[in-house]
C-alpha positions as YAML, in Angstrom:
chain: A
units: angstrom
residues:
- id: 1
  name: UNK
  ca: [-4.01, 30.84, 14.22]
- id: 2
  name: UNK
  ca: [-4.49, 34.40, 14.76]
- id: 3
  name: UNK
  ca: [-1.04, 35.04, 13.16]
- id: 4
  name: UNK
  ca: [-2.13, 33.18, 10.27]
- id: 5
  name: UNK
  ca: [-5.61, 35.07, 9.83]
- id: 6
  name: UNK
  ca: [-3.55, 38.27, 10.47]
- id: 7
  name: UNK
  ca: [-1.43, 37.20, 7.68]
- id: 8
  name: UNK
  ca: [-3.92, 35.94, 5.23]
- id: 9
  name: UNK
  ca: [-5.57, 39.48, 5.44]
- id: 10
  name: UNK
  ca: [-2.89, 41.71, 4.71]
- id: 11
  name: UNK
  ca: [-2.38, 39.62, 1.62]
- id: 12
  name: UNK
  ca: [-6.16, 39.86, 0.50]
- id: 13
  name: UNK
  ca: [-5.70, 43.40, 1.07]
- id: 14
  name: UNK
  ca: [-2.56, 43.56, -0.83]
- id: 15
  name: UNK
  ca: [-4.54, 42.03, -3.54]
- id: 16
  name: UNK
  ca: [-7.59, 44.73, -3.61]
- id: 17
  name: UNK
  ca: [-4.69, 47.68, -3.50]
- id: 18
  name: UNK
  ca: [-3.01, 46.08, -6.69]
- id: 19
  name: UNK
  ca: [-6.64, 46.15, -8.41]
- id: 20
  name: UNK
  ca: [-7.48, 49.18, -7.17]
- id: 21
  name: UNK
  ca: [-4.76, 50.65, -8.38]
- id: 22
  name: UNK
  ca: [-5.20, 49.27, -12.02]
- id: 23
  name: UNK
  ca: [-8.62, 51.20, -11.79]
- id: 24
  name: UNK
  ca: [-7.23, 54.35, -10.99]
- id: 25
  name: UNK
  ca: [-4.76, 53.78, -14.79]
- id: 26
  name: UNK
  ca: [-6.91, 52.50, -16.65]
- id: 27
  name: UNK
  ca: [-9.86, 55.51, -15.49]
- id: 28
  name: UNK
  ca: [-6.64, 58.12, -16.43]
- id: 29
  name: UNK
  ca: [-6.19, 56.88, -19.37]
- id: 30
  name: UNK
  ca: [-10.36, 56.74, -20.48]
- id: 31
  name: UNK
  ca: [-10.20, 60.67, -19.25]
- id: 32
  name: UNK
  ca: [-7.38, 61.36, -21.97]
- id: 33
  name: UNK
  ca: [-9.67, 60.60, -24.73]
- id: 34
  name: UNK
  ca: [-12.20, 63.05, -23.67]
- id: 35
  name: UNK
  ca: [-9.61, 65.74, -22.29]
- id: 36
  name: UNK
  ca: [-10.93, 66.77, -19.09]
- id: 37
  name: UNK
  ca: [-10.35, 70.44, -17.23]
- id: 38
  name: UNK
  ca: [-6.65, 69.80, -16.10]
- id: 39
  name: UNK
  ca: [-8.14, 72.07, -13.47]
- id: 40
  name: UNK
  ca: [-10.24, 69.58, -12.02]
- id: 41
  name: UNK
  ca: [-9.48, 68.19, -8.79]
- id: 42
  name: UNK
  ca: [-10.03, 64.63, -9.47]
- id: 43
  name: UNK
  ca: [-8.16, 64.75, -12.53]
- id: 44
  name: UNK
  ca: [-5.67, 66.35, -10.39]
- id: 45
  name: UNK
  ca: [-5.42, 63.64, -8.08]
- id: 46
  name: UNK
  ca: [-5.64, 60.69, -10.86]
- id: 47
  name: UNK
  ca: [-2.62, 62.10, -12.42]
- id: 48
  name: UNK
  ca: [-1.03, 62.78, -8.82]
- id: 49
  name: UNK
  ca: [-1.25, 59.25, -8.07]
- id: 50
  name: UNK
  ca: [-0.53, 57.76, -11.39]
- id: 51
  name: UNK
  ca: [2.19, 59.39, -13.09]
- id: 52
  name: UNK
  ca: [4.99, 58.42, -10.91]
- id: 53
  name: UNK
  ca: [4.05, 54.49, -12.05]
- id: 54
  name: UNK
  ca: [3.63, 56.22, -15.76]
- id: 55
  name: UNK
  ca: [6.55, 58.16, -16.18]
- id: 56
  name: UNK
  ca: [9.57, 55.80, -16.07]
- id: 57
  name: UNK
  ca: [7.70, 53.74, -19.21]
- id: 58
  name: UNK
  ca: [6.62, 56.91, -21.30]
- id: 59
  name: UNK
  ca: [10.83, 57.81, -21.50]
- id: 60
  name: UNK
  ca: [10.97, 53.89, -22.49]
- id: 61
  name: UNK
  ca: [7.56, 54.59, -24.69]
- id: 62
  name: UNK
  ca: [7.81, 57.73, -26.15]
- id: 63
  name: UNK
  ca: [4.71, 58.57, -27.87]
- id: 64
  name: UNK
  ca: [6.94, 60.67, -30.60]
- id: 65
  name: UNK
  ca: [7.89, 57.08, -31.62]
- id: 66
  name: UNK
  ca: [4.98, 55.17, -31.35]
- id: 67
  name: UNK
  ca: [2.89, 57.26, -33.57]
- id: 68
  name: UNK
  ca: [1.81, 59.63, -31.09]
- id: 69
  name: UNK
  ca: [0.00, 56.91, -29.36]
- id: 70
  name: UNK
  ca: [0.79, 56.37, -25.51]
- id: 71
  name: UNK
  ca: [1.25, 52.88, -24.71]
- id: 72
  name: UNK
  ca: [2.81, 53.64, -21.49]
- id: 73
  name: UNK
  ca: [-0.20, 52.51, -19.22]
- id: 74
  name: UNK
  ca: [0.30, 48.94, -20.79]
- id: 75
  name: UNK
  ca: [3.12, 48.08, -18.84]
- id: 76
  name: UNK
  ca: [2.54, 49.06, -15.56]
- id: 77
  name: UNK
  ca: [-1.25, 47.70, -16.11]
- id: 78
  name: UNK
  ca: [0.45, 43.87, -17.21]
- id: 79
  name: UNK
  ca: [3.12, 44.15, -14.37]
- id: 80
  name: UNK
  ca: [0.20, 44.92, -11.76]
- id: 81
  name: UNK
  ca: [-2.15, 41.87, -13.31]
- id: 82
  name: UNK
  ca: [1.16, 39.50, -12.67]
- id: 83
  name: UNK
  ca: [1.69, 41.02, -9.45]
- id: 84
  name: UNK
  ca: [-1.83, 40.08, -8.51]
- id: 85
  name: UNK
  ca: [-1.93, 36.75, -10.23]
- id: 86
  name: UNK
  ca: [1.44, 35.72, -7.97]
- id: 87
  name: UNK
  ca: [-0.26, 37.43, -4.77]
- id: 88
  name: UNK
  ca: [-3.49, 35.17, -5.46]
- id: 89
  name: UNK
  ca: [-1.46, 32.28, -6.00]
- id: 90
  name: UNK
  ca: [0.54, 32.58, -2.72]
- id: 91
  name: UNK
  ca: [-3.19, 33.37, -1.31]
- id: 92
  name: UNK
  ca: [-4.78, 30.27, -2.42]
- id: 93
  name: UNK
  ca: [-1.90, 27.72, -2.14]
- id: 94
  name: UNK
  ca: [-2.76, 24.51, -0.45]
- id: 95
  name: UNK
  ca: [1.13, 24.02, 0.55]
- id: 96
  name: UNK
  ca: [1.28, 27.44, 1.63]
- id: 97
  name: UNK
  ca: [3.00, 27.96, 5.38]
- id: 98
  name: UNK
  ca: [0.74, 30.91, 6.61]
...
């Protein structure tokens, strides 16, 4: 029982980190349009924390072929909201083992 609780609360946890993390993209890329200090500490830290996730899809989504539009942020953004549907679905199956 306690194992199972334990359990059931890392995965709810899981869950808020993959959401939480979404936030954190999609507030990078609302600070693009209004181009911030680069200076800035929290800018410093949004791009710190989201440009390893970016980086891999901007080679893959060059905005020099996309009409200089960055659709990078899509992809990690849909792979998270599967990631979080599948983590909600293990979360709230009746079958489930935990």
């Amino acid at each position: 029982m306690i194992g199972t609780a334990f359990l059931r609360s890392a995965l709810y946890m899981l869950v808020w980190v993959v959401e939480a993390y979404q936030w954190v993209i999609v507030v990078r890329v609302l600070l693009t349009w209004v181009s911030p200090d680069p200076r800035n500490p929290i800018v410093r830290a949004l791009a710190a924390l989201t440009e390893p996730a970016l980086r891999p899809f901007r080679r893959l989504l060059s905005p020099h072929r996309t009409a200089g539009i960055d659709f990078s942020p899509m992809l990690p953004i849909l792979i998270l909201q599967f990631l979080e549907m599948f983590l909600k679905e293990i979360y709230h199956s009746p079958w489930r083992t935990l």
